[in-house]
Structures are given as C-alpha cells and as structure tokens.
C-alpha positions in Angstrom: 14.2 -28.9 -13.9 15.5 -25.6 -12.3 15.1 -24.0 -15.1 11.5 -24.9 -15.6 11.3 -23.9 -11.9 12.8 -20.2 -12.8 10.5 -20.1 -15.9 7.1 -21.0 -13.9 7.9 -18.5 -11.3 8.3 -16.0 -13.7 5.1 -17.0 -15.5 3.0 -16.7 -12.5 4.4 -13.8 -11.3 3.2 -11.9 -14.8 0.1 -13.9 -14.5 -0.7 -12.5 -11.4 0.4 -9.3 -12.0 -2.5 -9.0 -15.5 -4.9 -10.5 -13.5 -4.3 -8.5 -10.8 -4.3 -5.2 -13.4 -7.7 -6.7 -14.6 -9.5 -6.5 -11.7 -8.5 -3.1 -10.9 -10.0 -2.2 -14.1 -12.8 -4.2 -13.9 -13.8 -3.1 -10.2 -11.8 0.3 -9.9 -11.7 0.5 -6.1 -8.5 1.7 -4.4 -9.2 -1.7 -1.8 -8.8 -3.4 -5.3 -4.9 -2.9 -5.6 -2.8 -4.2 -8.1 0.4 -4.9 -5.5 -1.6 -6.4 -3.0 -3.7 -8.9 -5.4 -0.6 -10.1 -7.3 1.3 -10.6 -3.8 -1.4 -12.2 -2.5 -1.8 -14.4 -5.6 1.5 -15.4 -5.8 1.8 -17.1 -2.1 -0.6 -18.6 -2.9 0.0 -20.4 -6.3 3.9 -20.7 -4.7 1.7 -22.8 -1.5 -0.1 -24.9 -3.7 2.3 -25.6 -5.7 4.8 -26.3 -3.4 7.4 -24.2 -4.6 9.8 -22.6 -1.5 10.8 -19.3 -2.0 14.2 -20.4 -2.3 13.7 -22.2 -5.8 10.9 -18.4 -6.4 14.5 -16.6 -6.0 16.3 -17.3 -9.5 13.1 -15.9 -11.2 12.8 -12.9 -8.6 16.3 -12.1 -8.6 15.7 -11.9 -12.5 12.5 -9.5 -12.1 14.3 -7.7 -9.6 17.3 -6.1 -11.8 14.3 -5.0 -14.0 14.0 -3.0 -11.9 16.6 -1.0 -12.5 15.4 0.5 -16.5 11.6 0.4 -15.1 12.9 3.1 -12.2 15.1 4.7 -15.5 11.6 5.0 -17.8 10.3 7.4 -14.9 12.2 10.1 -16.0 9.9 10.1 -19.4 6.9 11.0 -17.7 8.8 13.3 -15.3 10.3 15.0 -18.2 7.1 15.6 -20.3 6.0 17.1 -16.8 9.0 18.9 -15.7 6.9 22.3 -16.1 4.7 21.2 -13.2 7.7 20.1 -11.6 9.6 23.7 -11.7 6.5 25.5 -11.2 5.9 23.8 -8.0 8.8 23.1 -6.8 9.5 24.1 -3.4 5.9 23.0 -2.0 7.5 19.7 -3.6 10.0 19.5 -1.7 8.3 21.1 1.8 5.6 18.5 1.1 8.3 15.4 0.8 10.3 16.6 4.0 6.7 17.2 5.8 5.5 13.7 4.9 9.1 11.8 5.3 9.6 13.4 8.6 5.6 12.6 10.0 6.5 9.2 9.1 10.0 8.6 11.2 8.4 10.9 14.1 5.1 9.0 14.0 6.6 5.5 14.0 9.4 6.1 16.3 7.2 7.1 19.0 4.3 4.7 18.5 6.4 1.6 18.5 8.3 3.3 21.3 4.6 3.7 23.2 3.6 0.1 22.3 7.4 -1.2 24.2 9.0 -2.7 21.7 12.6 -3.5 21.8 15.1 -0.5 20.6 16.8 -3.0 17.4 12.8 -3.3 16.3 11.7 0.2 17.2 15.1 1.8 14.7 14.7 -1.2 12.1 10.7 0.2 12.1 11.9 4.2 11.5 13.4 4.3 7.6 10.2 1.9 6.6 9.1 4.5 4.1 11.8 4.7 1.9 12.8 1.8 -0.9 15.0 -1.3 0.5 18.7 -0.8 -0.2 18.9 2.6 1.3 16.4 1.7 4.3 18.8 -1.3 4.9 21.8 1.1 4.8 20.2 3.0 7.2 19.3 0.8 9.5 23.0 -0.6 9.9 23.9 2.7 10.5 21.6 2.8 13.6 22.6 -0.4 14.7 19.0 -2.2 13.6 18.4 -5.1 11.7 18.6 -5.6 8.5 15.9 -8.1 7.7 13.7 -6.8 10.2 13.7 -3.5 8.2 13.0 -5.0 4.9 9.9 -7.1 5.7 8.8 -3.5 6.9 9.2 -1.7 4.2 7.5 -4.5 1.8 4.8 -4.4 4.4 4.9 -0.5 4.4 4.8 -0.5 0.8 2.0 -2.9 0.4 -0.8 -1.2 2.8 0.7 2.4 1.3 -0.9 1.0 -2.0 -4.2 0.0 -0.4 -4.5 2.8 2.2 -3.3 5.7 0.4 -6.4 5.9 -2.6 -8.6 5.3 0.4 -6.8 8.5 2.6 -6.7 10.5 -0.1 -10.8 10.1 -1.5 -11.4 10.5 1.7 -10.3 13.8 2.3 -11.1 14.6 -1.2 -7.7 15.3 -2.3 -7.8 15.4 -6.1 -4.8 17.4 -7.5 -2.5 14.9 -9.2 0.6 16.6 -7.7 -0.3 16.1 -4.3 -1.8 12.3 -4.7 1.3 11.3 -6.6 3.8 13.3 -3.6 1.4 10.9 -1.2 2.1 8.1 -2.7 5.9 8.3 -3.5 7.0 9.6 0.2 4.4 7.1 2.3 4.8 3.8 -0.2 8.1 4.3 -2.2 8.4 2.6 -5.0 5.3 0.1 -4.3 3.4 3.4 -4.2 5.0 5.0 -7.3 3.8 1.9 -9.5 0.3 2.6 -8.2 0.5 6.6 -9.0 1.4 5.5 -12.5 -2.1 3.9 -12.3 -3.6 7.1 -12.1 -2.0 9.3 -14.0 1.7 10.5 -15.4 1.4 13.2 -13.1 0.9 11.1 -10.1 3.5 8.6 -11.4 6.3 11.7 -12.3 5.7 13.3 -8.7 5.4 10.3 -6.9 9.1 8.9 -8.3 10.5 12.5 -7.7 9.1 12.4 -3.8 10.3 8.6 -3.5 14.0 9.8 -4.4 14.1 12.5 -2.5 12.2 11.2 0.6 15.5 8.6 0.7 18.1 11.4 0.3 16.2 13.2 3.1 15.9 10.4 5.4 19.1 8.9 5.0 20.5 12.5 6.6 18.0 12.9 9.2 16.8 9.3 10.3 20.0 8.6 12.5 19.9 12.0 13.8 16.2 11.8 14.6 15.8 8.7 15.8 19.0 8.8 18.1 17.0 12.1 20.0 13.6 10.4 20.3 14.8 6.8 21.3 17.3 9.1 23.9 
C-alpha cells in the first residue's frame, strides 16, 4: 500500500509538472509559470485525494536527491557558454553581489519597518538563496530553521512568477542579465525557469544562484547583525 502511495505521488507530481509545461507553451505568459501551476496542482490533487504530506514524503524525498545530477547537468549549458561567461565576467559577478545584497538590505529593513519579531525578521534575510545553505545560515544567526525554509519555497515560487513580469517590464532583453535575475532573486526555482528561456538564461542563472549563496553565507550574519543593531 505504501508503496502504491510513493508511486502515485510520484505520478502526479510529473503529471503536474507536463501539464504544467503544457500550458506555458500553450499560453506563453510569464503569470503562466511552470513552478507555480505544478505546486498549485499538486495540493490540490494531494487535498482531494486525501493524501498528507507525510505519506507525499517517500516520493519527494525520492525527487529530491534528483536533484543533485539535475544541478550537475547545468554545467553543460554553462560549458557550451563559458565564452559569454569569461567575457563578462566581472559585471557577473558585480551584478550577483548587487542583487544578493538589495535582497538581505531590502528585507531586513522592511520586515524590521512592518515589527516583526527578530527570530522572523533573520529567518526572512538569506530567503534568496537555495535551502540547505539558507538554513545553515539562519542557525548561525540564531533564526529558525523552518521558518526560513517555507521562505525561501515562497521566495522561489513568486521569483518565477514575478521576475518575467519585472523584467518585460523594463524591457530587459539580454539573456545574461534575465538569467543573473533569475538565479540571484529565485535560486534554483528561478534557475529552472531561465532554462525555459534560453541556455544562456539557464547557464547564468545557475552561475548567479551558486555564487549569490557563497556571497551571502559571508555577508548575511555580518549584515544583518548591523541593521537588526
């Protein structure tokens, strides 16, 4: 039975994710995102069904350390672009230590501003980098772990809605600097939808997700210990 459990979750959950890729296809509109219509899908078939995430865990844990080879594969595209890489490389990385530094600064302060408590306003500051290391960091600053993890799935899901949108707005076009966007605001939520676009936009976006962590796993206890005071 829990194996039939494991197996339906995992059904679903590819299900939702080719339907979901479908529809962005069909109706190519950045409000039409892949990550957000899966997730979306997938409470709700879980609710219906009346499957608790508990017994969805086997079959996510599974997903999960695929993970690990998907993040590998990046370096393909990275590598067939490492010219564009090189060539630009320090407005790379002044773009990725811009952007990860707007985002601690800007969230620090506005959740500060709204008064929320101190263990949610430093479990809200390394939301923009990818779970295990925003976790790490928010031990360090004596957050909460959970806290920090629901953010950063929540950061990573309205990154992959509100990025496309940002970004047509203000008529950015250059691949380079949609797929740094993407990869420092929405980490690796945002790198899947960069590969979307482009393998430009997926290569830059992985390259700013990596370093976006290494940079704010220096600077986030630093930072945040001088604006919280």
């Amino acid at each position: 039975m829990n194996l039939l459990i494991v197996l339906f979750t995992i059904a679903i959950t590819i299900a939702a994710y080719a339907f979901s890729r479908f529809l962005s296809k069909r109706f190519p509109h950045p409000l039409v995102n892949v990550v957000f219509l899966s997730t979306a899908l997938i409470i709700i078939v879980l609710l219906i069904s009346g499957i608790s995430f508990e017994q969805y865990q086997p079959g996510l844990n599974l997903m999960t350390f695929l993970l690990g080879p998907a993040t590998a594969a990046l370096a393909i595209p990275l590598y067939r672009n490492r010219e564009v890489l090189i060539k630009n490389f320090i407005p790379i990385v002044a773009g990725i230590v811009v952007g990860a530094s707007a985002n601690m600064i800007t969230t620090v302060l506005t959740a500060k501003l709204l008064g929320l408590s101190k263990v949610t306003v430093v479990s809200l500051a390394p939301k923009s980098v990818t779970v295990p290391i925003a976790v790490s960091i928010s031990k360090i600053l004596n957050g909460d772990p959970s806290l920090t993890s629901v953010f950063v799935i929540a950061t990573g899901i309205l990154g992959t809605v509100l990025t496309p949108v940002l970004l047509n707005l203000f008529k950015v076009t250059n691949p380079l600097a949609r797929g740094i966007a993407y990869g420092t605001t929405a980490h690796g939520q945002g790198t899947a939808t960069a590969l979307l676009e482009g393998p430009i936009q997926g290569s830059m976006s992985g390259v700013a997700m990596g370093l976006a962590a290494i940079y704010t796993s220096f600077v986030a206890p630093l930072l945040v210990r001088i604006l919280i005071g």
